[in-house]
RODO-306352 format. One record per residue (C-alpha): residue in one letter; residue number from 1; x, y, z. Coordinates in nm, 4 decimals. Layout:
node type:A; seq:NUM; east:X; north:Y; up:Z $
...
This chain:
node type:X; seq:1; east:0.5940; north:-0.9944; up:2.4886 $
node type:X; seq:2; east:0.8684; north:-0.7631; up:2.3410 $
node type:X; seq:3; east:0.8607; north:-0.3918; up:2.3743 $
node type:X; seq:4; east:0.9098; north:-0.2399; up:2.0910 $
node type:X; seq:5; east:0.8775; north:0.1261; up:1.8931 $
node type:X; seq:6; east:0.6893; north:0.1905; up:1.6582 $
node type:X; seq:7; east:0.5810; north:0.4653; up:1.3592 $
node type:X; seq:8; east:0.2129; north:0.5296; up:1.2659 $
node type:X; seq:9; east:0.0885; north:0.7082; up:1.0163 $
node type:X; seq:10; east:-0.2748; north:0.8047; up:1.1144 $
node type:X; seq:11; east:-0.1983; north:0.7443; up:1.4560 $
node type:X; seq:12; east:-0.5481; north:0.9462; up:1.5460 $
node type:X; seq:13; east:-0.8320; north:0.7730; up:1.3481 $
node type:X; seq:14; east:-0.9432; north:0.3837; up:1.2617 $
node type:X; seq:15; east:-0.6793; north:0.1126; up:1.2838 $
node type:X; seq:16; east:-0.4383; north:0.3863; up:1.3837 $
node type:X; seq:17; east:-0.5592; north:0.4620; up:1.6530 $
node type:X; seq:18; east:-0.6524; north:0.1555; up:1.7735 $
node type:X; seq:19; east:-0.3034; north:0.0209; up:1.7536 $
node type:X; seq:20; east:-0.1234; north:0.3233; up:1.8779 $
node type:X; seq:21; east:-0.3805; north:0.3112; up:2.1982 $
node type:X; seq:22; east:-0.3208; north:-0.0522; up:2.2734 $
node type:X; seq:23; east:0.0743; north:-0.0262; up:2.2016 $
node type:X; seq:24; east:0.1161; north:0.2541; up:2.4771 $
node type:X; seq:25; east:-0.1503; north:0.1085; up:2.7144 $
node type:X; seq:26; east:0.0999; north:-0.2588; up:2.7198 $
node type:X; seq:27; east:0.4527; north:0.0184; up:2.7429 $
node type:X; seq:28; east:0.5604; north:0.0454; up:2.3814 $
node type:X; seq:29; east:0.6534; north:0.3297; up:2.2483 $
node type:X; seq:30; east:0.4816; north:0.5278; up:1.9393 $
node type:X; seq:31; east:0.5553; north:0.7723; up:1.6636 $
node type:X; seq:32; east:0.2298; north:0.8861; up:1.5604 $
node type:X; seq:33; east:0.1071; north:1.0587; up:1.2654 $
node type:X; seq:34; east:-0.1967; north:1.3219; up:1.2710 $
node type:X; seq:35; east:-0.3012; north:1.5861; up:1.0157 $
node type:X; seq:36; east:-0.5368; north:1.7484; up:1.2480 $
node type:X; seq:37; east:-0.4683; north:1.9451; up:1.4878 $
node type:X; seq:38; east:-0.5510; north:1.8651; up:1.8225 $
node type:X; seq:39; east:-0.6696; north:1.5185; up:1.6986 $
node type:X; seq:40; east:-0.4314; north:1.2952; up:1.9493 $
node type:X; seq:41; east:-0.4252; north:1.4898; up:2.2191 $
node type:X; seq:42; east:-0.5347; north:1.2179; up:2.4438 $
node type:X; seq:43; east:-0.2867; north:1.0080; up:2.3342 $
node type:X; seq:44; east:-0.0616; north:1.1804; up:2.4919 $
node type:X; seq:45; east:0.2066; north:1.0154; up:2.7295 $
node type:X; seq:46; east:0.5712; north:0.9092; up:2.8417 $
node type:X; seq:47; east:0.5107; north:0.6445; up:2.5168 $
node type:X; seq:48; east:0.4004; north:0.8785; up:2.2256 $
node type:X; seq:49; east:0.5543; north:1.1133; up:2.0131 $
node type:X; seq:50; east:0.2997; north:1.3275; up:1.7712 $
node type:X; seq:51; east:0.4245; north:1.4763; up:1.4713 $
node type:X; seq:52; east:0.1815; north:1.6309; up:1.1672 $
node type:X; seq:53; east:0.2432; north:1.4753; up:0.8503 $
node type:X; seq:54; east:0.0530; north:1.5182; up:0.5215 $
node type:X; seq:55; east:0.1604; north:1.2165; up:0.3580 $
node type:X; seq:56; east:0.1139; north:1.3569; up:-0.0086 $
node type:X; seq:57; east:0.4164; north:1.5951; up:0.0609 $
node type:X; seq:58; east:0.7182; north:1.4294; up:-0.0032 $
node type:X; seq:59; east:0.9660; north:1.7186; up:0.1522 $
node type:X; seq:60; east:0.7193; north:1.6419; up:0.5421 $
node type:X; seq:61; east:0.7307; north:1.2684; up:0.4594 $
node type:X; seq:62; east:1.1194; north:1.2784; up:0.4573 $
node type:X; seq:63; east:1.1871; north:1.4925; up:0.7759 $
node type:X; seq:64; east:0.9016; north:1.3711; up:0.9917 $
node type:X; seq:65; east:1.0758; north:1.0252; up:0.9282 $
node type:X; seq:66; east:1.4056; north:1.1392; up:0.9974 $
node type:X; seq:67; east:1.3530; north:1.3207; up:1.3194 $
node type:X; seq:68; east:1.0895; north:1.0219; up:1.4170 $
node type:X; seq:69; east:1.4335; north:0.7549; up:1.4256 $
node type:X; seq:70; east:1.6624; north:1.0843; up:1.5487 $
node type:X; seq:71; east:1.4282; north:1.1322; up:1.8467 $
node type:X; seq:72; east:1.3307; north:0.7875; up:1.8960 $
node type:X; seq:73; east:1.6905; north:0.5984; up:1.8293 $
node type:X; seq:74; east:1.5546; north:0.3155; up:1.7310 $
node type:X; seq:75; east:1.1787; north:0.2145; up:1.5140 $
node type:X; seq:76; east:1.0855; north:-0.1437; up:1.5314 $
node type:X; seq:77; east:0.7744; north:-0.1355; up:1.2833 $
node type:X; seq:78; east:0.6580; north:0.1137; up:1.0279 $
node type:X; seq:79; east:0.3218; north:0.1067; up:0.9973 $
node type:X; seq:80; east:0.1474; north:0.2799; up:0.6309 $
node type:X; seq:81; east:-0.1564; north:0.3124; up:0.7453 $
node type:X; seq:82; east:-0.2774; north:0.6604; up:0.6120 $
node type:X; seq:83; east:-0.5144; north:0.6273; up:0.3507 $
node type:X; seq:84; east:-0.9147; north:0.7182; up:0.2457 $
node type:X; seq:85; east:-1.1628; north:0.5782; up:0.0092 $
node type:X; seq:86; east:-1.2655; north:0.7820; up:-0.3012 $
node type:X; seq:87; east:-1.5842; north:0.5977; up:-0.4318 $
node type:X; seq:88; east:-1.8227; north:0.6581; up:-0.7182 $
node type:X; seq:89; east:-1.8012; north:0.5987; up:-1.1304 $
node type:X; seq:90; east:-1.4136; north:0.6110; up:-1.2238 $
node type:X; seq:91; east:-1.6134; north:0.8967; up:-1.4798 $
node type:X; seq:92; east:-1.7589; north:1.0865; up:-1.2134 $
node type:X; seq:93; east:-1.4052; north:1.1681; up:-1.0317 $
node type:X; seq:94; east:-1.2433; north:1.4815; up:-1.0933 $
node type:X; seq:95; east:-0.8831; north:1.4766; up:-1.1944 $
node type:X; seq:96; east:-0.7985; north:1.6580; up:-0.8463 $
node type:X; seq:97; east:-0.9887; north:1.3889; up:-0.6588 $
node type:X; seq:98; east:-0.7746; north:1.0899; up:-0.8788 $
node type:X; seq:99; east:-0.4287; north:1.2427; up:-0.7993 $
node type:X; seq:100; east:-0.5104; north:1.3061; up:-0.4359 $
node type:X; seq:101; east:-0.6117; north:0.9389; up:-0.3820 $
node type:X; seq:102; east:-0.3027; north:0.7965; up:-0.5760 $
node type:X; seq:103; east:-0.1064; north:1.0582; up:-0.3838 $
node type:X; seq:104; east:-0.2764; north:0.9403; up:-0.0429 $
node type:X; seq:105; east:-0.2743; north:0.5903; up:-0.0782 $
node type:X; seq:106; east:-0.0339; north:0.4736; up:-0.3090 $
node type:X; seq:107; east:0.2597; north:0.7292; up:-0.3819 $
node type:X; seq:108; east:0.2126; north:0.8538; up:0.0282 $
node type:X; seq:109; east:0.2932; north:0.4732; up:0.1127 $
node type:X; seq:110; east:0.5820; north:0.4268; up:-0.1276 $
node type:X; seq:111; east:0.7307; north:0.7358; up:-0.0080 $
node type:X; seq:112; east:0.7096; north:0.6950; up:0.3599 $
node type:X; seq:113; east:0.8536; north:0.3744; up:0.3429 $
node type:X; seq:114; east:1.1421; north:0.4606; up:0.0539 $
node type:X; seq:115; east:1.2170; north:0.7109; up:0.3284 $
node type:X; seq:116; east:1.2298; north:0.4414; up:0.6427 $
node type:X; seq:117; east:1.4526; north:0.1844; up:0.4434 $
node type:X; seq:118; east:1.7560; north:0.3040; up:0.4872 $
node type:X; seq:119; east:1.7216; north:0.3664; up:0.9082 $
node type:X; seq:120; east:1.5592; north:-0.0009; up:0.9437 $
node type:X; seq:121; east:1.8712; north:-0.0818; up:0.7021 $
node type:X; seq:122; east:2.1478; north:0.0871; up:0.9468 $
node type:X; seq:123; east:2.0294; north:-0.0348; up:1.2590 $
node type:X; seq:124; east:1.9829; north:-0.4127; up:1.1195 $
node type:X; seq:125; east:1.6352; north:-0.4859; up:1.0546 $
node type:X; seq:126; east:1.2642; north:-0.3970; up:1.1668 $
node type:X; seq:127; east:0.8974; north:-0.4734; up:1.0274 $
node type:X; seq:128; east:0.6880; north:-0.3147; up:0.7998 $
node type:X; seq:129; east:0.2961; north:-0.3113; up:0.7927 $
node type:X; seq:130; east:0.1323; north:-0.1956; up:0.4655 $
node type:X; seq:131; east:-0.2010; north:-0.1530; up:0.5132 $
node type:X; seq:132; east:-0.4253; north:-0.2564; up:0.2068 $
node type:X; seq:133; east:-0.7525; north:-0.4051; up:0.2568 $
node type:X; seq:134; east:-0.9476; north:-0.6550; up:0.0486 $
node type:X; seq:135; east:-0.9683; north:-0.4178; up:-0.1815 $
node type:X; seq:136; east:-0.6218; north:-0.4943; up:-0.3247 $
node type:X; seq:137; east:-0.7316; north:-0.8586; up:-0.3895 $
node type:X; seq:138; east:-1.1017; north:-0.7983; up:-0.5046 $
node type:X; seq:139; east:-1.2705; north:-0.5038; up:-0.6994 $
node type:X; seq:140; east:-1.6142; north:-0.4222; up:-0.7134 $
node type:X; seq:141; east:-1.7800; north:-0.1393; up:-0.9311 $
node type:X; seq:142; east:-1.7870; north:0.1941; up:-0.7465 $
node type:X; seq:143; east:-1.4179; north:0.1899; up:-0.6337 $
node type:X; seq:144; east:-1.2031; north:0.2003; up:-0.9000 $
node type:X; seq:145; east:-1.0053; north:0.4443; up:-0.8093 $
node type:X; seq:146; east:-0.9267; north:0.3076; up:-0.4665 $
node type:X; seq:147; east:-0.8817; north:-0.0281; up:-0.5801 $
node type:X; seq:148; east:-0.6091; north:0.0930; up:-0.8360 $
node type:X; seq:149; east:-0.4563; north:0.2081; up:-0.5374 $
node type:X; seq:150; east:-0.4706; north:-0.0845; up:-0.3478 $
node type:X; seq:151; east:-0.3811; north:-0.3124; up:-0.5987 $
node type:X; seq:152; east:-0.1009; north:-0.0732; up:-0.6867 $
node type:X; seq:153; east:0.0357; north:-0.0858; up:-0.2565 $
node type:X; seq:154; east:0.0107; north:-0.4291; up:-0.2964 $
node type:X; seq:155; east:0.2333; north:-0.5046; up:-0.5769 $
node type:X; seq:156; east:0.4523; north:-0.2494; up:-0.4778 $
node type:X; seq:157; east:0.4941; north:-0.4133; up:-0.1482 $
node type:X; seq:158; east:0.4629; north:-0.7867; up:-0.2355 $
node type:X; seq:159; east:0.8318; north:-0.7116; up:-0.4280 $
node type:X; seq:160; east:0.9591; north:-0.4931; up:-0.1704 $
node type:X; seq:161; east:0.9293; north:-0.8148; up:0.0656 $
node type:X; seq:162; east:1.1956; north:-0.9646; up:-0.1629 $
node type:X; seq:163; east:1.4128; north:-0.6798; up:-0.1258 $
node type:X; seq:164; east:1.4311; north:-0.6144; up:0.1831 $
node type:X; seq:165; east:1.4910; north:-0.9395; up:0.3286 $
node type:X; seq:166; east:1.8289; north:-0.9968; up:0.2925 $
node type:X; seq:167; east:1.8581; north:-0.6930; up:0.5332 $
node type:X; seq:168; east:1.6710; north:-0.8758; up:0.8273 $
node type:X; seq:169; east:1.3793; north:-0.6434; up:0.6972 $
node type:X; seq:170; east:1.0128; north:-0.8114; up:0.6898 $
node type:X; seq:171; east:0.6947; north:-0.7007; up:0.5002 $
node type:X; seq:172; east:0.3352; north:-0.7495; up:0.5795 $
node type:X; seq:173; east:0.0593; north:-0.6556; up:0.3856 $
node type:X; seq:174; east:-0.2605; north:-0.5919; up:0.5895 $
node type:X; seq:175; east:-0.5501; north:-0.7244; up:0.4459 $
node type:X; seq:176; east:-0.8901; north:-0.5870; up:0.6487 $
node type:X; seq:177; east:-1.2204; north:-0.6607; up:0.5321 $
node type:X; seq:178; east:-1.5429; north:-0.4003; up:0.6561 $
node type:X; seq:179; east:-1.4441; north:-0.2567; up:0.9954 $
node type:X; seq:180; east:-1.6850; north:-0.0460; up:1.2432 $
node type:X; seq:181; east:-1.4086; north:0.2392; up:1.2011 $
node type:X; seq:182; east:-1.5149; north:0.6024; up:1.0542 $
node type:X; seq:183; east:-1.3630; north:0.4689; up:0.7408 $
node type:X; seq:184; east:-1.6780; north:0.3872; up:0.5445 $
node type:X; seq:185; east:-1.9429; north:0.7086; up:0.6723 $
node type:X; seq:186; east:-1.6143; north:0.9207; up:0.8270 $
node type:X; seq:187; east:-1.3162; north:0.9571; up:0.5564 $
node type:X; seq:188; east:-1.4334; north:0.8176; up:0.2539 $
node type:X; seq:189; east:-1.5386; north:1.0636; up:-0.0263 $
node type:X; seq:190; east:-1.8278; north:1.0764; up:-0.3104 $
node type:X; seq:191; east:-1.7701; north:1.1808; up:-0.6303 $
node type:X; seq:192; east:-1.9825; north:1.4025; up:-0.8162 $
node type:X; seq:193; east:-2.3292; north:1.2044; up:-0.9402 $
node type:X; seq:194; east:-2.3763; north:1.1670; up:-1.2827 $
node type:X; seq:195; east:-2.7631; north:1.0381; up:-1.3581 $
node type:X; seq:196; east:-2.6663; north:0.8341; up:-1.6361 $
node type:X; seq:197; east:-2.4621; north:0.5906; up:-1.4029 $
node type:X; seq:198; east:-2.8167; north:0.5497; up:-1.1667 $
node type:X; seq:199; east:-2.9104; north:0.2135; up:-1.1563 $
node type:X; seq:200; east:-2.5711; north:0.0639; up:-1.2772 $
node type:X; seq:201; east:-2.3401; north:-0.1323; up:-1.0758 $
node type:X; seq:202; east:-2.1469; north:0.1583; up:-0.9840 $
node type:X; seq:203; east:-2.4029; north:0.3095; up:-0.7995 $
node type:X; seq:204; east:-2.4412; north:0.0697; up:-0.5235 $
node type:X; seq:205; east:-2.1744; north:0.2760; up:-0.3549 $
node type:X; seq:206; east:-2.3526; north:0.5580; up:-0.3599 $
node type:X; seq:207; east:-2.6501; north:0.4358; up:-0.2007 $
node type:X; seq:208; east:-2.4403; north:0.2369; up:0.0406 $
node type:X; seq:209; east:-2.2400; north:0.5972; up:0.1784 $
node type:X; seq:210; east:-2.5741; north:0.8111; up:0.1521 $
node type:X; seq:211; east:-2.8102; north:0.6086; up:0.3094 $
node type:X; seq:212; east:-2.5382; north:0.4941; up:0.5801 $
node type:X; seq:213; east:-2.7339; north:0.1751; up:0.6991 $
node type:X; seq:214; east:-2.4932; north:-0.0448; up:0.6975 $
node type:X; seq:215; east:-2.1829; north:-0.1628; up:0.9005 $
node type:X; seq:216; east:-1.8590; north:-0.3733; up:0.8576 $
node type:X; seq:217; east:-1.8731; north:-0.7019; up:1.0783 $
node type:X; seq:218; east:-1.5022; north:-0.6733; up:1.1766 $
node type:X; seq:219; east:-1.4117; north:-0.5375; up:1.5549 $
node type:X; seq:220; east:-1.1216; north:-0.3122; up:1.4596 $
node type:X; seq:221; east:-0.9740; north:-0.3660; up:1.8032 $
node type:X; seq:222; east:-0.9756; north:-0.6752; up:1.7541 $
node type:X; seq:223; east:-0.8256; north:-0.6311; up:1.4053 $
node type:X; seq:224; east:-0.5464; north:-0.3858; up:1.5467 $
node type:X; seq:225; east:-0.4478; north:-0.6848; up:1.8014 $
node type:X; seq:226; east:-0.3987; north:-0.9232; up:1.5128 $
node type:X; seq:227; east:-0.1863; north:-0.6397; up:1.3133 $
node type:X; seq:228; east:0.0497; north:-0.6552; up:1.6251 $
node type:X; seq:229; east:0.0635; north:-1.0196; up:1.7298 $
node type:X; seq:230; east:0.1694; north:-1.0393; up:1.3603 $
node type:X; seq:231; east:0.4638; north:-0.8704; up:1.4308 $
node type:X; seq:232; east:0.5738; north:-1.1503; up:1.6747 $
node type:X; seq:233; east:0.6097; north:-1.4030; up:1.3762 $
node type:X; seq:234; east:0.8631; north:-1.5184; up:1.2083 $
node type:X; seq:235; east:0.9242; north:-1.4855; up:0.9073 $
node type:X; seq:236; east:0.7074; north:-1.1864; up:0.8492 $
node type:X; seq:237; east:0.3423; north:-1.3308; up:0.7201 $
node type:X; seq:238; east:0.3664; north:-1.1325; up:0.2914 $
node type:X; seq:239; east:-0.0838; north:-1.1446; up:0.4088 $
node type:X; seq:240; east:-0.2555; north:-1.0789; up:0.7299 $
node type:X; seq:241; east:-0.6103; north:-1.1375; up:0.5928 $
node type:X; seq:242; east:-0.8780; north:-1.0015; up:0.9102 $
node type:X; seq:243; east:-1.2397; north:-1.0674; up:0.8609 $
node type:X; seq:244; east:-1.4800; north:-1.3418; up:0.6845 $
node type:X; seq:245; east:-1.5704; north:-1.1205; up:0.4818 $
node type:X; seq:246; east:-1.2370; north:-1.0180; up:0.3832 $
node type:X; seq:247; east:-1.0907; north:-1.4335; up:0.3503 $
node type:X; seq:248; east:-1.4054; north:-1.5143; up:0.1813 $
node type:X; seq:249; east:-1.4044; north:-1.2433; up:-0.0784 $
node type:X; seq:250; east:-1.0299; north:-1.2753; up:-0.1643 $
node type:X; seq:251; east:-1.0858; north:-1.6433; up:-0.1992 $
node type:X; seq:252; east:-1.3501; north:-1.5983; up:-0.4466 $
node type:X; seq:253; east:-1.1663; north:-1.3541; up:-0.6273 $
node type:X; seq:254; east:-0.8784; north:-1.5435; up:-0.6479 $
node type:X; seq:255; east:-1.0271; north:-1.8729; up:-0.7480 $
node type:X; seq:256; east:-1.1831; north:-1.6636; up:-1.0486 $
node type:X; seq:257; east:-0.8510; north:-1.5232; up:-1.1544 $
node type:X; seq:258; east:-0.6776; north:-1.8949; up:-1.1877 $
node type:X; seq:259; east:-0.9771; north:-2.0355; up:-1.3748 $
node type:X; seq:260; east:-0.9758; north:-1.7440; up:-1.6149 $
node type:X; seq:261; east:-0.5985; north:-1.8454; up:-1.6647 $
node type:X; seq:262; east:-0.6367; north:-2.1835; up:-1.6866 $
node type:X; seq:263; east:-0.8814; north:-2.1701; up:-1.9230 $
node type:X; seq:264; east:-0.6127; north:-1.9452; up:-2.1641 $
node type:X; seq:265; east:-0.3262; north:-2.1727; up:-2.0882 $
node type:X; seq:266; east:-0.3041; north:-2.3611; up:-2.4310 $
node type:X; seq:267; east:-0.4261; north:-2.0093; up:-2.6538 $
node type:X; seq:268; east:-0.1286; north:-1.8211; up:-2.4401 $
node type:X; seq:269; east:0.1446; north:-2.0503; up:-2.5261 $
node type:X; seq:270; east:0.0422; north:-1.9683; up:-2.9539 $
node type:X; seq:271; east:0.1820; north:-1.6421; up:-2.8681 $
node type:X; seq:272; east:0.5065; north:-1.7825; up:-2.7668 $
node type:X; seq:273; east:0.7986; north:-1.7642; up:-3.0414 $
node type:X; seq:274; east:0.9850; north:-2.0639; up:-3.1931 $
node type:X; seq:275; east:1.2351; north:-2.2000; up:-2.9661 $
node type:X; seq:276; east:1.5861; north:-2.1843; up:-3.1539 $
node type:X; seq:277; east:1.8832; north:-2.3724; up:-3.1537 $
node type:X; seq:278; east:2.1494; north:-2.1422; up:-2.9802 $
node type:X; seq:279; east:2.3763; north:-2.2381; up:-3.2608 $
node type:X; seq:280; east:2.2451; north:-2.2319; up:-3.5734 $
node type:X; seq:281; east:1.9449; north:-2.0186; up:-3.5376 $
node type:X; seq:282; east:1.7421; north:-2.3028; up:-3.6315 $
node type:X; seq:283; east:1.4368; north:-2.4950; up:-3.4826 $
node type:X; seq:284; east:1.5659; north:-2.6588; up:-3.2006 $
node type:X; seq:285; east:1.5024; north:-3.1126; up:-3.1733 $
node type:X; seq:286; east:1.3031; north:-3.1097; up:-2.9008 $
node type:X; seq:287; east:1.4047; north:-3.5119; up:-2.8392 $
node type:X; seq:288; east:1.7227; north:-3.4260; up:-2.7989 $
C-alpha cells in the first residue's frame, strides 16, 4: 500500500467523507473540503487539512487549490466530489435552482480541476477522480437537470483523460449507483410542484424524496474503498462502475443507445456528401 495525499472536495458528507475517514485512519494524508462550518471537526488530525470552499466561486476554487499543494507539497489524487441532486420537472426548476446545479456540479468540477492541472503537471503526474454517478450514463424523468450535469462531467472528463496523459496524469470517472449516503433524503433538492406534471413520469421523483421509503443497495464504505483501490491501477480505469444497480442500468442504457444507431446506420450515411476526386472536383472511381 502507498501513502499518498490527497484533495477532497466534500470531505464532510457521503463518499467524502467516507474516503477522507478511511485515508487518514490507514496514514494518508487529506485536503478536505467543507462548506459548513464546524462540519469536519472530527476529522481532525496529524493527516487532515480543512479548508472551506464553495465550489461555485471560481476566485475560492483557485486559492483553496493553491495553498492546498503550497501547504501540502505534494497532491497525489484530486478527488471532484462536491455535488447535489436537483430533481423534479425540468419546467418546475427555477432559473436560480438550474444555474446553481450547473454551477455545483458541472462548472464547480471543471474549475477545480482546470485549477489542479498545472501543480499535478509540475510535479510529474497524479490521479484524478471525477465523481459522476449512473446518472451520466442513464436518464430517467425527474432529473433532468442533474443528468445534464452529469452527462456534461462526463464528457468533459472522458476528453480530459486524453489530455492529460501524456503528462503521467490519469482520469477516472466514478460511476456510483444508489448509496445509503444523505445524498438522496439529505442534499438533494425539490423543485417547486406543478399539478399538471402529477401522475407523469416526472413525478416519480417526487414521491420517491417525499415519502422517503426507500434506500440505495450500495454500502458507500464499501464504495469509497473501491474509489481508492482504483487508484492503485494502472493505467487509470476512464469507469469505476460501483453497484448492480449502477452496471445493470448503464448496460441497459447503453445497449439501447447502439441499437438506436444501428438501426440509422444506412439513413445516416444519405446525409453524407459526394466523395470528390481531389483533382478534378469530380466524382471520385471508387474501383480505383
Amino acid at each position: 500500500m502507498t501513502t499518498r495525499t490527497w484533495l477532497i472536495t466534500g470531505a464532510n458528507s457521503g463518499f467524502g467523507r467516507h474516503l477522507a475517514s478511511q485515508l487518514l485512519s490507514r496514514g494518508d494524508r487529506v485536503a478536505g473540503t467543507f462548506r459548513t462550518a464546524g462540519s469536519v471537526d472530527d476529522l481532525s488530525g496529524p493527516g487532515f487539512r480543512a479548508y472551506h470552499l464553495d465550489v461555485t466561486d471560481p476566485a475560492e476554487i483557485t486559492a483553496v487549490v493553491d495553498q492546498a499543494f503550497a501547504d501540502l507539497g505534494r497532491i497525489d489524487v484530486v478527488v471532484s466530489n462536491a455535488g447535489y441532486g436537483l430533481m423534479g420537472a425540468a419546467e418546475e426548476m427555477s432559473d436560480g435552482q438550474v444555474e446553481h446545479q450547473i454551477a455545483t456540479n458541472l462548472t464547480g468540477s471543471i474549475r477545480l480541476i482546470r485549477a489542479a492541472l498545472p501543480h499535478l503537471r509540475a510535479q510529474g503526474g497524479g490521479r484524478i477522480l471525477q465523481l459522476s454517478s449512473v446518472g451520466g450514463q442513464a436518464a430517467w424523468p425527474g432529473g433532468s437537470l442533474y443528468h445534464a450535469t452529469k452527462w456534461g462531467v462526463e464528457g468533459f472528463a472522458e476528453a480530459l483523460a486524453g489530455e492529460v496523459a501524456p503528462f503521467g496524469i490519469g482520469v477516472t470517472i466514478v460511476e456510483p449507483g444508489g448509496a445509503r449516503t444523505n445524498f438522496r433524503y439529505g442534499s438533494s433538492v425539490l423543485a417547486a410542484r406543478i399539478p399538471e406534471y402529477d401522475g407523469t413520469p416526472a413525478a416519480g421523483v417526487r414521491r420517491i424524496l417525499t415519502e422517503q421509503t426507500t434506500q440505495g443497495i450500495g454500502d458507500p464504505a464499501l464504495m469509497a474503498t473501491a474509489m481508492i483501490a482504483s487508484v492503485e491501477q494502472e493505467p487509470a480505469p476512464l469507469r469505476l462502475v460501483l453497484g448492480s444497480d449502477a452496471a445493470q442500468a448503464m448496460e441497459g442504457a447503453l445497449t439501447a443507445r447502439l441499437a438506436d444507431v444501428r438501426s440509422q446506420r444506412e439513413a445516416a450515411a444519405t446525409t453524407d456528401a459526394p466523395l470528390t476526386d481531389a483533382v478534378t472536383g469530380s466524382p471520385a472511381d471508387l474501383n480505383d
